[in-house]
Structures are given as C-alpha cells and as structure tokens.
C-alpha positions in Angstrom: -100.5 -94.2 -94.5 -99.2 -91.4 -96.7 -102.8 -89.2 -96.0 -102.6 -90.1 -92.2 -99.2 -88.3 -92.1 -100.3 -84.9 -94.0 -103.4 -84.8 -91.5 -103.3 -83.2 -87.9 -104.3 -85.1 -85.2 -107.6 -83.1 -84.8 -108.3 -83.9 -88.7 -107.9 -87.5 -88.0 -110.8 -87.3 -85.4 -112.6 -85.2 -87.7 -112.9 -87.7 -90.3 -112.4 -90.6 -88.4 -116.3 -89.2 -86.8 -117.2 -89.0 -90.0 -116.3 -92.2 -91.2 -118.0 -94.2 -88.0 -121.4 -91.7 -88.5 -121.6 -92.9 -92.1 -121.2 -96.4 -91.4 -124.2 -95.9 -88.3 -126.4 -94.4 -90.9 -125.5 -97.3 -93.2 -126.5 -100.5 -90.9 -129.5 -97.6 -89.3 -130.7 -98.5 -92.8 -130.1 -102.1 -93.5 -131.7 -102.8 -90.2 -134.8 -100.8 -91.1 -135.3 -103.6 -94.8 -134.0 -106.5 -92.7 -136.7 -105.7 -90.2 -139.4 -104.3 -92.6 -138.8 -107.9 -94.7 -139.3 -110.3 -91.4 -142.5 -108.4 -90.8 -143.8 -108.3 -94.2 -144.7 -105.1 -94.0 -143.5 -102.4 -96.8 -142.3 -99.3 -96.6 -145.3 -97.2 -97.8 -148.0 -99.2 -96.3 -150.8 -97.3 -94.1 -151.0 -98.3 -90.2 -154.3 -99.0 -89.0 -154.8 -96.0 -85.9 -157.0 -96.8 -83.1 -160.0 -94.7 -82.1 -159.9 -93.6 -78.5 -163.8 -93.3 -77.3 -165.0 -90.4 -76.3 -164.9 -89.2 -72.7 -168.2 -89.2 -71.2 -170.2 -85.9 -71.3 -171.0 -85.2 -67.0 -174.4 -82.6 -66.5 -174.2 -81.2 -63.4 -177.1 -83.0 -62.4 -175.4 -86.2 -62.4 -172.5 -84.8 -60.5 -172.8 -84.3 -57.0 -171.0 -82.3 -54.3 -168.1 -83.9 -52.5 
C-alpha cells in the first residue's frame, strides 16, 4: 500500500497494464502445452501440407468463343 501511495495515478495504469499483459502472455502459454498435450502433438513436429493440383492447361483449340 506504501508503493501505491508514492505512484501517480497515470503510473498505477501504467503498471497495472503491465501487470494484466504479463499474466495474458503467461496463460497464452500454458494454453498452448495444455492444448499441444491433449493433441499429442509436440512442439517441433512437421505438419503434413497438402498439394493443391494443378490447374488445367486450356489450348485455344479447346476454348471456344462465347
């Protein structure tokens, strides 16, 4: 209570923003293992991408005039 008196209200915010940010970061990352556990999944595993096919290559004899 002693600090809170030497501080200006503005201060207060200040750190009391800071204080809040921290603690987001803080369950941010205990929500990220939590989540990573359930799933089984670690944190340096590879994700398996998907291959989009190709678009198909139209000659202009195929295409034909509106």
């Amino acid at each position: 209570m002693f600090l809170a008196a030497q501080f200006t209200d503005d201060q207060v915010a200040v750190i009391g923003c800071a204080i809040v940010f921290a603690g987001c970061l803080i369950m941010m990352l205990v929500s990220q293992k939590i989540g990573d556990s359930v799933r089984g999944r670690g944190r340096h595993t590879n994700r398996a991408s998907v291959a989009f096919p190709s678009p198909r290559q139209n000659t202009t004899e195929q295409r034909k005039a509106a």
